[in-house]
C-alpha positions in Angstrom: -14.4 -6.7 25.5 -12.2 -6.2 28.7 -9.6 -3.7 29.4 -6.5 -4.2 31.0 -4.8 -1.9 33.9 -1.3 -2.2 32.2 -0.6 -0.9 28.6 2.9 -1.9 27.0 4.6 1.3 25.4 5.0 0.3 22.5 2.4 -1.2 20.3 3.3 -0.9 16.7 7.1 -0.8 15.6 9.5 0.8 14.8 8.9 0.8 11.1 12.1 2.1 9.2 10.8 4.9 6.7 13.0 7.5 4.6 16.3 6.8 5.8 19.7 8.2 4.4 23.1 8.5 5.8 22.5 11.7 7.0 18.7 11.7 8.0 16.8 8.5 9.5 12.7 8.3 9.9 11.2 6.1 12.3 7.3 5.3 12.8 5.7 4.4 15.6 2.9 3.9 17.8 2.8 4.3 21.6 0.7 4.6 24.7 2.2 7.3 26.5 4.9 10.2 25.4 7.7 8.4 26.0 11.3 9.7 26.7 13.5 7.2 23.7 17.2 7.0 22.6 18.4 6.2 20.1 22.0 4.5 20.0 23.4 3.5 17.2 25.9 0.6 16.5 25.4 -0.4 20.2 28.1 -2.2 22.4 30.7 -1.2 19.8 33.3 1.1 20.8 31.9 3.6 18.3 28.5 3.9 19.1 26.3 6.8 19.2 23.8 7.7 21.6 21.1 10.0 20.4 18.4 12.1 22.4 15.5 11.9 20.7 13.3 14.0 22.1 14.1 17.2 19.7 13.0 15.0 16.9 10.1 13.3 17.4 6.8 14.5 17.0 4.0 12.6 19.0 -0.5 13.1 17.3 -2.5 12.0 20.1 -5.1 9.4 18.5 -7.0 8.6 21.7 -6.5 8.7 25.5 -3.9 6.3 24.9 -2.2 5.9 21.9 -0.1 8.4 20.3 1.2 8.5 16.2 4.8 9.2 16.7 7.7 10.0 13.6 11.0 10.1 14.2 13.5 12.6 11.8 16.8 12.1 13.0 19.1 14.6 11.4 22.5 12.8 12.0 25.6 15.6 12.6 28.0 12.6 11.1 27.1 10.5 7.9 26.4 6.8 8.5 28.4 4.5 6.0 26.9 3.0 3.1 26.8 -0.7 2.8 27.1 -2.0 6.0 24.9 -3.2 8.6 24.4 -0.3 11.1 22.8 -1.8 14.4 20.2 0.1 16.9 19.3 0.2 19.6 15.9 2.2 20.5 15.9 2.8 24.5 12.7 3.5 26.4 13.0 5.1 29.3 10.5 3.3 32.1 10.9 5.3 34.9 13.5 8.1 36.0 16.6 7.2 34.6 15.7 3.7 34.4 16.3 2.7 30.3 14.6 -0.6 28.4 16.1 -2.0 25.7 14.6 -2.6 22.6 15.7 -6.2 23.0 13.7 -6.6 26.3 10.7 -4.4 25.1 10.6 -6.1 21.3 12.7 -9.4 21.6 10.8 -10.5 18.8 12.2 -7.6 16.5 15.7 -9.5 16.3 17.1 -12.3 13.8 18.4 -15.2 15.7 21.9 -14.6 17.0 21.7 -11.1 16.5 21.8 -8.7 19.7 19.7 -6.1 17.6 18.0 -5.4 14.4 19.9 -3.7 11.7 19.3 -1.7 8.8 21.5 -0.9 5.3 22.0 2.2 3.3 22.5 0.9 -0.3 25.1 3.0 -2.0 22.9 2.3 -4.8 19.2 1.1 -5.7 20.7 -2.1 -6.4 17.6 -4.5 -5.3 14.5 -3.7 -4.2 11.9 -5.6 -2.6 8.1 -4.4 -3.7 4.4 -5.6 -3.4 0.7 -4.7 -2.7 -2.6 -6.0 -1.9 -2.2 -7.7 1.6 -5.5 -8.6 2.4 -5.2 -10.2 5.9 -8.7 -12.5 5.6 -7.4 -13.6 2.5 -6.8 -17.5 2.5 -2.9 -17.7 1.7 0.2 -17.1 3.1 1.7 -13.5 3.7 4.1 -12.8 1.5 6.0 -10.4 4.1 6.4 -13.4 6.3 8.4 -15.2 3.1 10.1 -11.9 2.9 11.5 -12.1 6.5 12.6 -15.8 6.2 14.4 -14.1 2.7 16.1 -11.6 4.5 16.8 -13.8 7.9 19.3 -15.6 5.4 20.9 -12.6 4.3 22.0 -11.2 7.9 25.5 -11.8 7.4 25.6 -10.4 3.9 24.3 -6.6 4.0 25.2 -5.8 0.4 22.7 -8.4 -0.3 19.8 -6.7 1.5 16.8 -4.4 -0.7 17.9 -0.8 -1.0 13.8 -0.6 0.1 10.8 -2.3 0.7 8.3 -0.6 -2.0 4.7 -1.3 -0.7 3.0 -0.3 -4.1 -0.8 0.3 -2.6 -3.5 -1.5 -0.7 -1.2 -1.8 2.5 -4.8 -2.4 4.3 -8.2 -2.8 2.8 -10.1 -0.4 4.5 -13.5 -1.4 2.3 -12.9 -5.2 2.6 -12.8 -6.4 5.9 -13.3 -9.5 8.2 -15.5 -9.5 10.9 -13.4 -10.8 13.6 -10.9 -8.1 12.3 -13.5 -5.4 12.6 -14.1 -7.4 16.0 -10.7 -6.3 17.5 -10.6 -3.0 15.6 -13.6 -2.1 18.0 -11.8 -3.6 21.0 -8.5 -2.1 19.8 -10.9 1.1 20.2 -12.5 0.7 23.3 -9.0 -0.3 25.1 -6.6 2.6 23.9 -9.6 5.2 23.9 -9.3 6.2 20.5 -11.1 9.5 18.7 -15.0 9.5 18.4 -16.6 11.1 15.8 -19.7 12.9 14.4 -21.1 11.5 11.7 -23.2 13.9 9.8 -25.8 12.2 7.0 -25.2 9.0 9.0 -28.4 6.8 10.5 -26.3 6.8 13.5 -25.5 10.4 15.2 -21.7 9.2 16.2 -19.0 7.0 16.5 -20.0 5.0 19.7 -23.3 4.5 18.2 -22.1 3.1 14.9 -20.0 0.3 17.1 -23.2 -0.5 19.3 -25.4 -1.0 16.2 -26.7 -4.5 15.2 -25.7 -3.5 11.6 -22.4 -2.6 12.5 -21.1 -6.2 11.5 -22.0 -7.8 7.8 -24.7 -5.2 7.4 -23.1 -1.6 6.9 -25.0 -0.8 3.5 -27.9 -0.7 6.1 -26.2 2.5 7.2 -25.6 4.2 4.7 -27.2 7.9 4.7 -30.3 8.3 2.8 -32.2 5.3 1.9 -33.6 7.3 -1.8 -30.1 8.3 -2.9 -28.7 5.4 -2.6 -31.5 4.0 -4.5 -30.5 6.6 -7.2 -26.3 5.5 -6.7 -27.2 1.9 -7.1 -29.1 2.5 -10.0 -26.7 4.1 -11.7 -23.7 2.1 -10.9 -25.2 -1.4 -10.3 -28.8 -1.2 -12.0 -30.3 -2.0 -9.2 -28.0 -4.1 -7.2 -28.3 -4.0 -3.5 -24.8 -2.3 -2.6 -23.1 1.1 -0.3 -22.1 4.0 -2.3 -18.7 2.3 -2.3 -18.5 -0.4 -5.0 -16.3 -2.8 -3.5 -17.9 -6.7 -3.7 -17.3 -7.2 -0.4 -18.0 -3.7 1.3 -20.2 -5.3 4.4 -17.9 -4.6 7.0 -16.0 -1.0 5.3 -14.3 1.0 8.0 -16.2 4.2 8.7 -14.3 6.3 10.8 -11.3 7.4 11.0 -10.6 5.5 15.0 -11.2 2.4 12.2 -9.0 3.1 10.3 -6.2 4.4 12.5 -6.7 0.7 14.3 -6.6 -1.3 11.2 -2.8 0.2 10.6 -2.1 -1.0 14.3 -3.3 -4.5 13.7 -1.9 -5.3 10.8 1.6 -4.4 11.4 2.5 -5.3 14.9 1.8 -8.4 16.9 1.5 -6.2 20.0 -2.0 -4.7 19.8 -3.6 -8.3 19.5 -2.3 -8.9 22.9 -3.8 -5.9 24.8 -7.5 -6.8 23.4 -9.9 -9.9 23.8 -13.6 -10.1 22.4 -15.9 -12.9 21.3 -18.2 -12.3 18.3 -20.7 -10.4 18.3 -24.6 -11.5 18.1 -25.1 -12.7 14.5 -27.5 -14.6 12.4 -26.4 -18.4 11.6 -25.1 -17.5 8.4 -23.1 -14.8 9.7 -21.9 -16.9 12.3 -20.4 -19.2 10.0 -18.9 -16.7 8.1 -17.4 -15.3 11.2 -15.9 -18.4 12.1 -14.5 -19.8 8.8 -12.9 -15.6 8.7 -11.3 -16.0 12.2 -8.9 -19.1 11.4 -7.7 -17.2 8.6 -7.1 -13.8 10.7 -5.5 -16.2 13.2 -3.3 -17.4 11.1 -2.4 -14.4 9.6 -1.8 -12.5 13.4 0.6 -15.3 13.8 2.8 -13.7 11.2 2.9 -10.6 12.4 5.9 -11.2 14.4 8.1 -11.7 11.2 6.5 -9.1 9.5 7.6 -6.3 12.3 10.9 -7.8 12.0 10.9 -7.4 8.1 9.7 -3.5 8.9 12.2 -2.6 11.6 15.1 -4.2 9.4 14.2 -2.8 5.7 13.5 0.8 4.6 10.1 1.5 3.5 8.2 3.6 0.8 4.5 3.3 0.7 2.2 4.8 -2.1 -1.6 4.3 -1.6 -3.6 2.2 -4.1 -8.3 2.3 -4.1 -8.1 0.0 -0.9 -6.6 2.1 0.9 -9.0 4.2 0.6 -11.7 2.6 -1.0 -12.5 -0.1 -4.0 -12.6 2.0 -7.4 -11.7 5.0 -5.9 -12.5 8.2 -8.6 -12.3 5.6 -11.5 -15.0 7.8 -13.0 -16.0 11.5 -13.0 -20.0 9.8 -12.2 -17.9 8.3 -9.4 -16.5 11.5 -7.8 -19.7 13.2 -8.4 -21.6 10.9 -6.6 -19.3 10.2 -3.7 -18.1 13.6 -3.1 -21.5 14.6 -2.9 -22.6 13.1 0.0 -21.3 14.4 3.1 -21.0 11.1 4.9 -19.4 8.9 1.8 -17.0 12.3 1.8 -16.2 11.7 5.1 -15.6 8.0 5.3 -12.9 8.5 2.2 -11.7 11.8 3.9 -10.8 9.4 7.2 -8.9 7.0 5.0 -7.2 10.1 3.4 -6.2 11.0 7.0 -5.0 7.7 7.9 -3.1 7.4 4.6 -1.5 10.6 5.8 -0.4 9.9 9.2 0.6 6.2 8.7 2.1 6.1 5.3 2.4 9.5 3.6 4.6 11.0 7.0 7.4 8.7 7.1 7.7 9.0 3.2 8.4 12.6 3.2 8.2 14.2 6.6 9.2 17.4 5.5 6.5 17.5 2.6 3.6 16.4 5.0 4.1 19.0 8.3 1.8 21.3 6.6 -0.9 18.7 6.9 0.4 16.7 9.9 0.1 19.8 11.9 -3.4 20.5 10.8 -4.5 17.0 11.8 -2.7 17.6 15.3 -4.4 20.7 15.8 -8.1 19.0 15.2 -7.2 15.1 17.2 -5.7 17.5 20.3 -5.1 15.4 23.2 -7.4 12.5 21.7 -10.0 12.2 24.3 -13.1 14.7 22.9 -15.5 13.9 19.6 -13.5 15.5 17.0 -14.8 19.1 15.9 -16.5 18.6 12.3 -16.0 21.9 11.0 -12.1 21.4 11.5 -12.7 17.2 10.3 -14.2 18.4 6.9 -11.8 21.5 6.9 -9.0 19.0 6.8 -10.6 16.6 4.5 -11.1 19.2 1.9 -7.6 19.9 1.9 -6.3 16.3 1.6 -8.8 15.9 -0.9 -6.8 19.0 -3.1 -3.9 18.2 -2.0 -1.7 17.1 -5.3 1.6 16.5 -3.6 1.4 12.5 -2.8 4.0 11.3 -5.6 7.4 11.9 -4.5 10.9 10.7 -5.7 14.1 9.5 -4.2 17.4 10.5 -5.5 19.7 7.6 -6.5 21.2 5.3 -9.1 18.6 4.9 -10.7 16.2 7.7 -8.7 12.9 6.0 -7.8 9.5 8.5 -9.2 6.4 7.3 -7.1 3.4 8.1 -8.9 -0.1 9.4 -7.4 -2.0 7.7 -9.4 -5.5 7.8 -7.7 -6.1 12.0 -7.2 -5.0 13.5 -10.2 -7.3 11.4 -12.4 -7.6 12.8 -16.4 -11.8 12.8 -16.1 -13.9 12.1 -19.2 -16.2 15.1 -18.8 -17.9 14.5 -22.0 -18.8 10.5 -21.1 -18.2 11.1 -17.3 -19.2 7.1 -16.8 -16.1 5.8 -18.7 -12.9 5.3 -17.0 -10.9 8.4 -15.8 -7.3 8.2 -17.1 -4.7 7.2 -14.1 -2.7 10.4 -14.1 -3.8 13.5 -15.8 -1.8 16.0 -18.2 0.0 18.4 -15.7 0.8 15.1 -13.7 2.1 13.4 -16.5 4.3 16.2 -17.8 5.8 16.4 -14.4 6.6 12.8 -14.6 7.9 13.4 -18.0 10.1 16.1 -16.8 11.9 13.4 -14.1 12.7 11.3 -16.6 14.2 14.1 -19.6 17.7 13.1 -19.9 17.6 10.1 -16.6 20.0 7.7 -17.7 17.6 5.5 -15.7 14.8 5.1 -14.0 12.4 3.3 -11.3 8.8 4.4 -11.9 6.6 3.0 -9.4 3.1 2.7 -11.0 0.6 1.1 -8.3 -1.6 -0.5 -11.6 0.8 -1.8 -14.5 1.2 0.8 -17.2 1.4 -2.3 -19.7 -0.7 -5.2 -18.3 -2.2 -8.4 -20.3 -3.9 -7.3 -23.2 -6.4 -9.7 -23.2 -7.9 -8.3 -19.8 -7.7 -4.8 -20.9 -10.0 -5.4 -23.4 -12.7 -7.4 -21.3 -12.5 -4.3 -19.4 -13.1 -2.1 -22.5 -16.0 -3.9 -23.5 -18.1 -4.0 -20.1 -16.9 0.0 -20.2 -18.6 -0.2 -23.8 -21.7 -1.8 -22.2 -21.8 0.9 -19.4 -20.9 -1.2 -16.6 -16.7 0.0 -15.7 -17.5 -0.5 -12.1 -18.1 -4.5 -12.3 -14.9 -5.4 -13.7 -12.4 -2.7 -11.9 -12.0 -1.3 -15.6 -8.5 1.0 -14.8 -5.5 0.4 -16.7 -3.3 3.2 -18.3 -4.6 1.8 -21.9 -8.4 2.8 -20.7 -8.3 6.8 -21.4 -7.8 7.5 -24.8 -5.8 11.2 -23.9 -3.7 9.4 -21.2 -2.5 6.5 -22.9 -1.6 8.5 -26.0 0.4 10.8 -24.1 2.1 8.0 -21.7 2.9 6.6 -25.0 4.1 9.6 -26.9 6.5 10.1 -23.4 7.9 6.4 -24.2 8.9 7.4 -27.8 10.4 10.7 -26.9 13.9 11.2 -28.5 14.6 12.9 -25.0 13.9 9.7 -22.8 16.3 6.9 -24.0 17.5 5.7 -20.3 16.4 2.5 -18.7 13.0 2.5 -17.1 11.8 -0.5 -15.1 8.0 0.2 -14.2 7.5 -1.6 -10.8 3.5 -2.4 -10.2 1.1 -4.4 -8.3 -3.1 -4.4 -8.5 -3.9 -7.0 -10.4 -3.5 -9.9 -8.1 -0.6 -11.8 -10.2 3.0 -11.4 -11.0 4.2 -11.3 -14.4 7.5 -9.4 -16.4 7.5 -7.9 -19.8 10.7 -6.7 -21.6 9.1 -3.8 -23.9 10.7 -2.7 -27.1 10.1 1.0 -29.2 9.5 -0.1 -32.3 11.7 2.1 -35.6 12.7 4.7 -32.9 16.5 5.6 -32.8 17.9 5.9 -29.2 14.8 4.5 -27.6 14.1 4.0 -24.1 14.6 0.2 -22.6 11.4 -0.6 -20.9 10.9 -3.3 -18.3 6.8 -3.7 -16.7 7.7 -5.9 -13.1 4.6 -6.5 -11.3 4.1 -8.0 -8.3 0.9 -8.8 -6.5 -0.5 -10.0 -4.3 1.4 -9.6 -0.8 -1.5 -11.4 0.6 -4.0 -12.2 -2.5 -4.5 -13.9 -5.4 -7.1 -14.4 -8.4 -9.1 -16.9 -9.0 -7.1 -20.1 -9.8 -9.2 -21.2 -13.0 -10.3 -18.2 -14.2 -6.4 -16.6 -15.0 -5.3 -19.9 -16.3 -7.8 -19.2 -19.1 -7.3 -15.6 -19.7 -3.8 -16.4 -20.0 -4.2 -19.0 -22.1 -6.4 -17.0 -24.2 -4.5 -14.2 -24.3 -1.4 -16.3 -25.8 -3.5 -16.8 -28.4 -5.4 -14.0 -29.5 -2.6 -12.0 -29.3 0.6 -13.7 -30.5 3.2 -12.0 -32.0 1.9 -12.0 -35.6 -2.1 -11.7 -34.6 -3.7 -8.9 -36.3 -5.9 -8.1 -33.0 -2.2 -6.6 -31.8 -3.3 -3.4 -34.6 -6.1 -2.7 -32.9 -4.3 -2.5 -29.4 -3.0 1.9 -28.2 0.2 -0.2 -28.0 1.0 -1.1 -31.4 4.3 0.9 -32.2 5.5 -1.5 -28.9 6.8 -5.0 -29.0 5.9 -6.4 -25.6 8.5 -10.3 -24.5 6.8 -11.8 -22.3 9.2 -13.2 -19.3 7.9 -16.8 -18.5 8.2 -18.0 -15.2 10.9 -20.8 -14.5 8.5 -22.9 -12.3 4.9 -22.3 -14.3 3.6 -25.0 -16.7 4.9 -24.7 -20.7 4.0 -21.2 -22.3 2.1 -19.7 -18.7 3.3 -16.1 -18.3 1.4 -15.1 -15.1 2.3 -16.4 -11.8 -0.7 -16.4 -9.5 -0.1 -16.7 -5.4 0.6 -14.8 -2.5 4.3 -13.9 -2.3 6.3 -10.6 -2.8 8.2 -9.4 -5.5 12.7 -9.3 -5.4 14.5 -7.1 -8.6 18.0 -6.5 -9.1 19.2 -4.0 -10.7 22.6 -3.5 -12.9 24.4 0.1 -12.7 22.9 1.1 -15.7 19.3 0.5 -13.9 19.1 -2.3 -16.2 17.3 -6.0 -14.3 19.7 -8.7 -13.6 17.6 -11.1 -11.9 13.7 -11.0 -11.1 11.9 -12.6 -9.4 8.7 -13.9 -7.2 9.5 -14.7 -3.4 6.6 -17.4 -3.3 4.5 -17.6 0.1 2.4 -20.3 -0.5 5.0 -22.8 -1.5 7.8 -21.3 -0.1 10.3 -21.1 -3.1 11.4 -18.6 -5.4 9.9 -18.2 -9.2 12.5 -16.6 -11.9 11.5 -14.6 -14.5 14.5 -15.2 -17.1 14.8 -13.5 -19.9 12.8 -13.7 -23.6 14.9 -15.9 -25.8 13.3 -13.9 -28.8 14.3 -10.7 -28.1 16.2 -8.5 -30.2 19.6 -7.2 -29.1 19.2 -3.7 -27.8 
């Protein structure tokens, strides 16, 4: 791994976050504190010029990188619905100014000067997704969604009100080697925080790194050799895996300089270019995995370009999903116990909790995070020192209580983003069943939003009505004991959850438009949900897409869709037996999937417009593998509402 003399000062962005006419949030990473301005509508006789410097506010990560947000509070609205260009100056040297054109050329569409963003006067389309897996083998779906909005240029009421990223914007528990390769390079080159590592096998950070089971072979370093006998008994009977219970957790980030470099790397192109490293000493099989990984994450950094470009053009909102933290994250009370028990599995979820916080969570709500933002500032300090662990778990606990993730955003319709990872509805009697998504308190609060909304976005990262068919595979390994093995989380899994989710649905007080946007599940599909013998019921749309960057297996969901078509067709008596009985659920079918398929499998990203009533007009898959673009027309069955 070599280090260069000369640092660019900018490595990742800017990403646009919570904008409005009045207020505009900017993300960023840089090397140095940097003097910027910002200038709005450049070389237009109008344009403003803004000092930024009272509203940034820069977290040291390491010796040379820094987390900065910027909250521009604007004196004089911007318009709505028109492309607003920008212009974000760096200044070099004393009174010597870059342009973001010279510094980020990449960052503009052809025969555009700069980028551009839009502030819908309405939530009129949105774009959403999750699961980008970068070592996946398939196109990335915010690559299709740049060549999508690179047509659009020249019509801005066209563009997505926002981006929704819907959960598992990295996989922190699933990672390539040659990505965890140039995570540690990434490391080394910008200096990034070390770490103690109490209950480890290995006393710190730098120790971790130089370990020959750092790569392919980090359930070797787990804690205490006994307990996790115990964990893997319980969870796995007997299965050689970490505390964490993802498949493919050989290479899952550690600490919390991981993680903060897996955010750089997969959202700017930059960072790849500042590092270089060969593979590290492996067996042959290893090596072959290695290998057969780093074409894939090659391919994939070649996107990155496009997918800055999507991010510094489009508005986004980010909600976390388990990879961001890690694979069935609290999906039972057993779970909790037994990861929240161990200091070290604490701390590796507490570092993604901090990661989450100052690369997603800021820029959704700036003004709801300080609290916490200034708490991690006051342990990373200047970034050079092993952080302090009293004041590392003193944050963790806190994130770990926190209960203010979900936020909303005002607007025709408003968009609710639900937490629905930390306020878990625990089976304390059973605690190895399935935890319901959101618990009681949580789910009043979201009833509340909705009393008397004529309409509605609910952003739900799992589907709140999924395919019936997989739900109850789930049930039964839950049945059997074994929840863990087959991801077994769905609204429907929690007997006191789903019957209040439901009982919210049939509420005489909720009769607006509600379109659920979800991902998860690694394939798109639309359902047009009816109330059944309820007057002024509430007109229910579930739009999932997924994956950004993922898929399932090819065979396997053209049989469980198959399947499900038939064991639960409209006049099946296996539809009595489902929580969702007083629904009727249409299925959309795909315009370009074989006769009768409902789910569309393949990397791509998901494109809904919406009517003023909050009511779809058009949805749709923006395909990455193929390139083109799936409809989801309406049911021809379904009743007039």
């Amino acid at each position: 791994m070599n280090r260069t003399d000369t640092l660019p000062d900018v490595l990742v962005g800017p990403l646009l976050r919570r904008i409005s006419p009045a207020r505009l949030a900017l993300w960023m990473v840089v090397t140095r504190p940097l003097n910027l301005t910002l200038v709005l509508c450049p070389g237009q006789q109008e344009a403003r010029s803004i000092e930024l410097a009272p509203y940034q506010q820069r977290i040291a990560i390491g010796e040379r990188a820094f987390i900065c947000l910027i909250d521009v509070a604007l004196d004089t609205p911007l318009p709505y619905d028109e492309r607003i260009e920008y212009d974000l100056q760096v200044e070099t040297a004393p009174g010597q100014w870059c342009s973001l054109p010279e510094w980020a050329p990449w960052l503009c569409y052809d025969d555009a000067d700069y980028p551009a963003f839009v502030i819908a006067s309405r939530h009129h389309r949105l774009m959403h997704g999750s699961c980008r897996k970068p070592h996946h083998d398939g196109a990335d779906g915010l690559v299709r969604a740049d060549h999508w909005l690179a047509k659009q240029q020249s019509a801005p009421t066209e563009w997505p009100a926002w981006l929704m990223m819907t959960g598992d914007q990295v996989y922190v528990d699933d990672v390539a080697g040659p990505m965890l390769r140039a995570i540690h390079a990434f490391i080394d080159q910008l200096g990034l925080v070390d770490e103690w590592l109490e209950g480890a096998t290995e006393d710190d950070s730098q120790a971790l790194y130089q370990s020959p089971d750092s790569y392919y072979r980090r359930g070797e370093l787990l804690p205490d050799v006994t307990s996790n006998a115990a964990l893997r008994e319980r969870f796995f009977g007997g299965v050689k895996k970490p505390v964490f219970t993802s498949d493919n957790a050989h290479n899952h980030l550690i600490t919390l300089a991981e993680m903060l470099a897996m955010y750089c790397l997969v959202w700017s192109p930059v960072p790849w270019q500042v590092i270089t490293f060969d593979a590290p000493a492996l067996n042959e099989h290893d090596a072959d995995i290695y290998r057969q990984e780093k074409t894939v994450i090659d391919a994939f950094v070649a996107g990155l370009p496009q997918c800055a470009r999507l991010m510094a053009h489009l508005p986004s909102l980010m909600i976390f999903d388990d990879h961001d933290v890690t694979d069935d994250w609290n999906l039972t009370a057993d779970w909790e116990r037994a990861a929240y028990g161990y200091p070290f599995s604490k701390r590796i979820i507490g570092n993604a909790l901090v990661a989450y916080l100052l690369c997603q969570a800021w820029g959704n709500e700036p003004s709801k995070m300080n609290g916490l933002v200034q708490q991690a500032e006051t342990l990373l300090g200047e970034g050079e020192q092993p952080l302090q662990c009293e004041a590392q778990d003193a944050l963790i606990e806190r994130l770990l209580r926190f209960q203010g993730w979900q936020f909303q955003v005002p607007g025709t319709p408003c968009l609710i983003v639900l937490d629905t990872r930390t306020r878990r509805w625990r089976s304390e009697r059973r605690p190895q069943r399935p935890s319901g998504l959101m618990d009681w308190e949580a789910l009043m609060e979201m009833q509340q939003a909705l009393l008397g909304a004529k309409s509605a976005v609910i952003i739900s990262p799992a589907p709140m009505f999924g395919v019936k068919l997989i739900e109850t595979i789930q049930k039964l390994f839950t049945l059997f004991g074994k929840p863990l093995m087959v991801d077994a989380e769905n609204w429907m899994a929690h007997p006191g959850a789903a019957n209040t989710l439901l009982q919210i649905w049939r509420h005489s007080k909720t009769p607006g438009n509600f379109v659920i946007l979800s991902g998860d599940v690694h394939y798109s599909f639309a359902y047009d949900i009816v109330v059944r013998r309820k007057h002024q019921a509430p007109q229910l749309w579930q739009v999932t897409s997924s994956g950004i960057k993922n898929s399932f297996p090819e065979q396997l969901l053209n049989l469980f869709d198959r399947l499900n078509r038939w064991l639960y067709a409209p006049l099946s008596p296996l539809n009595w037996l489902t929580k969702r009985r007083k629904l009727s659920i249409y299925p959309r079918d795909p315009d370009k999937a074989s006769a009768g398929e409902r789910l569309w499998n393949g990397s791509g990203i998901g494109l809904i417009s919406l009517d003023e009533q909050g009511r779809p007009t058009d949805i749709r898959q923006l395909d990455a593998n193929r390139g083109d673009e799936v409809v989801f027309p309406p049911p021809v069955n379904l009743p007039p509402r």
